[in-house]
DOMIDREN-272232 format. One record per atom (N, C-alpha, C, O): residue in three letters; y, z, x. Coordinates in steps of 0.001 Angstrom, whole numbers, plus 500000, padded with zeros to 6 digits. Example, Ala and Ser with C-alpha at 12.3 -4.5 7.8 and 13.67 -1.06 7.14 Angstrom:
ALA494310507800513190 ALA495500507800512300 ALA496700507800513200 ALA496681508465514236 SER497750507080512850 SER498940507140513670 SER500030507870512900 SER501138508039513409 
//
This chain:
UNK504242513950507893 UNK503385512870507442 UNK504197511579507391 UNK505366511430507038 UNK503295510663507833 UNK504181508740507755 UNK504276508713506366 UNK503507509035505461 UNK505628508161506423 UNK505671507289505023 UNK505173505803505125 UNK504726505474506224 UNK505183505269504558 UNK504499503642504569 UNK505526503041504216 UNK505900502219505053 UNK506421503146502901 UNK506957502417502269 UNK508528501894503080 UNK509213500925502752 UNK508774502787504105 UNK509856502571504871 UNK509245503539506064 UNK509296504769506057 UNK508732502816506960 UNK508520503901508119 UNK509457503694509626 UNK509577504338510668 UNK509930502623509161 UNK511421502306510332 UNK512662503373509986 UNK513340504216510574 UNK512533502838508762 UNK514018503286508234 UNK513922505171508302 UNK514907505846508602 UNK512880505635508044 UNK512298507110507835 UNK512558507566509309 UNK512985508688509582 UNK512299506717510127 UNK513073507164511860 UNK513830507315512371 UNK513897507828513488 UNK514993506745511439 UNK516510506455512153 UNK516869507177511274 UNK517367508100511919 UNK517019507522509862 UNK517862507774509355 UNK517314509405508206 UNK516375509436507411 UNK518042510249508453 UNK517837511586507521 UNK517644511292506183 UNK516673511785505609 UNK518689510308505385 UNK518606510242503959 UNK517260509339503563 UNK516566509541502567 UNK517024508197504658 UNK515932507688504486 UNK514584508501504486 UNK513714508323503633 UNK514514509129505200 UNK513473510276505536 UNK513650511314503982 UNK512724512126503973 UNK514213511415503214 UNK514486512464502259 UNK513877511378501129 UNK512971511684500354 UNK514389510334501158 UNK513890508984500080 UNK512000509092500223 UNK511206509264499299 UNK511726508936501577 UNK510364508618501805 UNK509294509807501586 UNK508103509656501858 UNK509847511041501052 UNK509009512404500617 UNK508464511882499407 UNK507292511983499044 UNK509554511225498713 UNK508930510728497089 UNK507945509878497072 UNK507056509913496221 UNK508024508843498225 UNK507193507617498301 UNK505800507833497303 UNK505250508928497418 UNK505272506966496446 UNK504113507520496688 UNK503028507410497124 UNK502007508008496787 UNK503244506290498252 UNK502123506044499566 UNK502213506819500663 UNK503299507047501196 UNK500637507484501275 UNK501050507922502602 UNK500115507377503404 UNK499560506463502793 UNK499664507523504549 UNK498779507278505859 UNK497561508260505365 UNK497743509372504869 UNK496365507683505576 UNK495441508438505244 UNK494038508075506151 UNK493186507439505531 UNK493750508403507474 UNK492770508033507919 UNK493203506805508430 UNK492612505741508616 UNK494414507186508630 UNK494876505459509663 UNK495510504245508718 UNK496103503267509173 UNK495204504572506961 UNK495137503104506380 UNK496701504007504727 UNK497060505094504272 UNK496914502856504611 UNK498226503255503756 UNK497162503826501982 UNK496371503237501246 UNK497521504649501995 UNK496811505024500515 UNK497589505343499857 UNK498673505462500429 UNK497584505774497880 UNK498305506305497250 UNK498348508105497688 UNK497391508770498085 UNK499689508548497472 UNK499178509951497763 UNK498702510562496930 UNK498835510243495748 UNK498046511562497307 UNK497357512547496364 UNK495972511669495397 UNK495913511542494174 UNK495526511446495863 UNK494536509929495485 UNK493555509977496526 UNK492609510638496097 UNK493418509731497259 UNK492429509408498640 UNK491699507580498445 UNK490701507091498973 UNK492707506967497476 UNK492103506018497440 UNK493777504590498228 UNK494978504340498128 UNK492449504161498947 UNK493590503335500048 UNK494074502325499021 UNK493520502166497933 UNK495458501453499556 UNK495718500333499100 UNK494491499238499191 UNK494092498614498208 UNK493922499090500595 UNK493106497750500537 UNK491805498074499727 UNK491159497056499476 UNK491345499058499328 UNK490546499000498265 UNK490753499043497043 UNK489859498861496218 UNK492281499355496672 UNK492802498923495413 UNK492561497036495097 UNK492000496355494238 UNK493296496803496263 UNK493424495721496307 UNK492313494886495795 UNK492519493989494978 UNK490923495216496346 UNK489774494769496773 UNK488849494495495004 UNK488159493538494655 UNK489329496118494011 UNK488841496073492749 UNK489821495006491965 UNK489303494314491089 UNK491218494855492256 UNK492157493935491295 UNK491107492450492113 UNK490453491687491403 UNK491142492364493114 UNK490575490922493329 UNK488906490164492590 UNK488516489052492235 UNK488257491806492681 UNK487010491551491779 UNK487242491221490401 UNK486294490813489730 UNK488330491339489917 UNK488426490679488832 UNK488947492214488003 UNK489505492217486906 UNK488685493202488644 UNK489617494697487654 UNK490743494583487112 UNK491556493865487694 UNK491101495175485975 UNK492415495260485524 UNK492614496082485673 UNK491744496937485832 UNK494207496393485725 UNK495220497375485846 UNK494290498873484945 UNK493759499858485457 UNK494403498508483587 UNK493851499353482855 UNK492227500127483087 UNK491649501176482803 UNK492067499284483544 UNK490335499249483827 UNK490570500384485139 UNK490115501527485165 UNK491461499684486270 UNK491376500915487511 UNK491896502497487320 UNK491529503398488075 UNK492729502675486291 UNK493492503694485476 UNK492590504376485476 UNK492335505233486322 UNK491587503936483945 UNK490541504456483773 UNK489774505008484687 UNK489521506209484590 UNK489349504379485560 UNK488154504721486766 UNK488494505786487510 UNK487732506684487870 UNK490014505650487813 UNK490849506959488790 UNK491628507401488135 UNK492765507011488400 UNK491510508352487033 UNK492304509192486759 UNK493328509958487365 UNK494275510386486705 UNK493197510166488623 UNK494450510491489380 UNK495188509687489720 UNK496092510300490287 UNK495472508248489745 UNK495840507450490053 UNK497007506906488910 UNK496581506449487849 UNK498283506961489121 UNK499086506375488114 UNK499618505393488094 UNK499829504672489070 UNK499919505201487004 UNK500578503863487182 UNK501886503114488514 UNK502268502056489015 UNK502072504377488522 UNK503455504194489030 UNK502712503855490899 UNK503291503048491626 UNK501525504557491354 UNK501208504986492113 UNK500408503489492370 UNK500696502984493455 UNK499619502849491678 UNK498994501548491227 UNK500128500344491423 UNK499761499300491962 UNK501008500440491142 UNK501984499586491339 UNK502767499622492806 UNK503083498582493384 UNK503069501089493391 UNK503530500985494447 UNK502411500565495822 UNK502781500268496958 UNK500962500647495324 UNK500174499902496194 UNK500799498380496140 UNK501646497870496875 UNK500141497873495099 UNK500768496437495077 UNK502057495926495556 UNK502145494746495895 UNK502777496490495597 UNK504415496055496179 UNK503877496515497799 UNK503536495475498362 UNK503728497481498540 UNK503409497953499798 UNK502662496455500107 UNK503316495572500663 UNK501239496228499706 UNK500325494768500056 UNK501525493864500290 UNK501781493596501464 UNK502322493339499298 UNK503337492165499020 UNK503988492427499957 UNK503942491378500598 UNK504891493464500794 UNK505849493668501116 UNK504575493440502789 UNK505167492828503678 UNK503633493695503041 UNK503114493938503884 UNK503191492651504643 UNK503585492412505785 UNK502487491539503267 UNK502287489659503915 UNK503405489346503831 UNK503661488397504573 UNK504490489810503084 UNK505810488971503956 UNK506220488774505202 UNK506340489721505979 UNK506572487107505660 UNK506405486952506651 UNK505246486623507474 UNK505223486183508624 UNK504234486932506638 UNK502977485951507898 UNK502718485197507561 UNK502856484889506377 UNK502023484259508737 UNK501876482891508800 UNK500582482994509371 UNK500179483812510198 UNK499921481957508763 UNK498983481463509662 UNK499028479854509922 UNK499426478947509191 UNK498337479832511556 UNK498637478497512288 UNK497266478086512304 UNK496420478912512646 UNK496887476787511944 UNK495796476273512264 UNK495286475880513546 UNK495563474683513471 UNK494686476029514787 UNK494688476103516088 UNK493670474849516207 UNK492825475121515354 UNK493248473475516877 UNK492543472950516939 UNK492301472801518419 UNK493177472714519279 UNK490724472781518639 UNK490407473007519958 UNK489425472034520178 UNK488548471711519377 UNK489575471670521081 UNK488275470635522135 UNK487686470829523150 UNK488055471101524292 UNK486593470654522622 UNK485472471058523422 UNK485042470267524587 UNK484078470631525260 
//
């Protein structure tokens, strides 16, 4: 199974690959989820943006821990580092 949280490093290297068993994100249907959860990062994402709290999503997913809630959020962060967007102007 992909790890998410290092999936370069999980290729090249054995100890990295031994680090990334713990992760607790995996690939799930193509999209990075918590493991053991079935619930993806971008729909984590999607309830903190509706205005959910931390506590509030706890509640709702009991399988879901904290620790597991947080390593979504760092995965997202770690994801937009580095992009840019360019404003493109065109004439017609």
């Amino acid at each position: 199974m992909l790890c998410v949280h290092h999936l370069v490093q999980c290729a090249e290297a054995t100890s990295e690959a031994a680090q990334c068993d713990r992760s607790p994100l995996r690939i799930l249907g193509g999209k990075p989820s918590v493991r053991d959860t079935r619930l993806h990062v971008e729909f984590l994402l999607e309830l903190a943006a509706r205005g959910a709290t931390e506590d509030q999503i706890l509640a709702r997913y009991p399988q879901l821990t904290p620790a597991g809630l947080g390593a979504a959020f760092r995965y997202a962060a770690d994801a937009l580092k580095g992009e840019h967007v360019w404003e493109l102007k065109t004439t017609s």
